[in-house]
N, C-alpha and C positions, 0 to 999 in steps of 0.2 A: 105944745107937745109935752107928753109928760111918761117917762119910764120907771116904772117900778122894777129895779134889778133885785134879784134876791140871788147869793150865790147857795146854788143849790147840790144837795150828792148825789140825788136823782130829783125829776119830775115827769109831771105827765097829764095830757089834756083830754078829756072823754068828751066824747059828742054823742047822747042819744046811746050812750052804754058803748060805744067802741074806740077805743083807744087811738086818737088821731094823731097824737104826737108825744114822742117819750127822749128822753135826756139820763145820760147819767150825769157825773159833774157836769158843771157849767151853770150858765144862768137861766133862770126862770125870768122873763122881762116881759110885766103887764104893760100895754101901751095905750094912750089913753090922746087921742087925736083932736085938737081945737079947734075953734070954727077958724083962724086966722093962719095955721100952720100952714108949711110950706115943704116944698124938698131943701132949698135948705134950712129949714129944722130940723131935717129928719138928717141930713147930711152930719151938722154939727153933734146932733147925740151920740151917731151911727159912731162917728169919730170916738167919744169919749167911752161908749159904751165897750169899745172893740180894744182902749188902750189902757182900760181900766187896772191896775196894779192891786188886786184885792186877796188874790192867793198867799199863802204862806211860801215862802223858798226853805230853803232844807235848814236854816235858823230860827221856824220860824216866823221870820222878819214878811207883814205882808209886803208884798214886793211884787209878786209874778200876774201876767195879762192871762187874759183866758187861752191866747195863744200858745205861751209860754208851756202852757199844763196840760195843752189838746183838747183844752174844755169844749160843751157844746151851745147851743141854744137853743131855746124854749120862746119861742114869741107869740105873746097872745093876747087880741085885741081887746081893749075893755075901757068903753065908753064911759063906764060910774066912777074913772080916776077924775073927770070934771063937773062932777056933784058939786053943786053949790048950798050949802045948809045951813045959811047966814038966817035963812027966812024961815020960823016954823018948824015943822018935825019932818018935812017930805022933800025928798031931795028935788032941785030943779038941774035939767042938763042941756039948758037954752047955751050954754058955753061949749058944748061938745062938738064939734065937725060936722058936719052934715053929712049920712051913710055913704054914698057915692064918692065921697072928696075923699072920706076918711078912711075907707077901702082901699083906694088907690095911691093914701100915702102910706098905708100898711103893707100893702102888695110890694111898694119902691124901699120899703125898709128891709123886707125880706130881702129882697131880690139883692140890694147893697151886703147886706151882710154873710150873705152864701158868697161874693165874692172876695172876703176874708177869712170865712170861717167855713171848717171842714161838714159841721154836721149842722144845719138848723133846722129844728121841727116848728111845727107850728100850731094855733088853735084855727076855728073855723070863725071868718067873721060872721059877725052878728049871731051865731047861733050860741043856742043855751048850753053852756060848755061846764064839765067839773074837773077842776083843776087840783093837782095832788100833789106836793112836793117837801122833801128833805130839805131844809132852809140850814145850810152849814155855817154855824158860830153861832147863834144866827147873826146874819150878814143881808141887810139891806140897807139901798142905795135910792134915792130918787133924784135923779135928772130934770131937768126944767129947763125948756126954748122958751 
């Protein structure tokens, strides 16, 4: 299982021209589901992702969780974080989760994380989604189960 966090000052995911899900602070988190992931993988990210210290405190100093700052989430599913491009010019994604598993550990990630966090939007799986976002510092993160 693999999380692209980006800490973002706003985002936002369009599906087909309408606006499915939108953020101001907080994180934007591409999720990218393996054929071998589990709930707990998703368990363990869920943890790291939620206890993340990557804000600034009033020094400054990064220090503060997304909690701490009333940040939001932005989760949105995306198969091409397990592109394999060892071989040739075209990616292979024989490593990615199979759509039904990997649905269902996206749906259990969601559903975990609304019971820590006040606001999460989300993307549409599988659909062809245009994602928009303010990357603050820039500030990204990648997670790995």
């Amino acid at each position: 299982m693999k999380f692209v966090i980006q800490r973002v000052t706003h985002a936002s995911v369009e599906v087909a021209g309408n606006t499915v899900g939108a953020i101001e602070k907080g994180y934007l988190v591409l999720i990218g589901v393996g054929q071998n992931d589990t709930r707990a993988d998703a368990d363990k990210l869920i943890k790291k992702l939620i206890g993340l210290r990557i804000f600034p405190d009033e020094n400054g100093k990064i220090n503060l969780s997304l909690k701490d700052v009333g940040g939001s989430l932005l989760l949105v599913s995306q198969f091409t974080l397990y592109a394999n491009c060892i071989k040739g010019n075209r990616p292979s994604f024989v490593e990615a989760g199979e759509p039904q598993m990997a649905e269902e550990l996206y749906e259990y990630i969601i559903a975990e994380c609304r019971k820590s966090i006040s606001k999460v939007e989300t993307g549409v799986f599988g659909a062809k989604m245009s994602v928009s976002l303010c990357n603050d510092g820039p500030f990204t993160i990648l997670l790995e189960s």
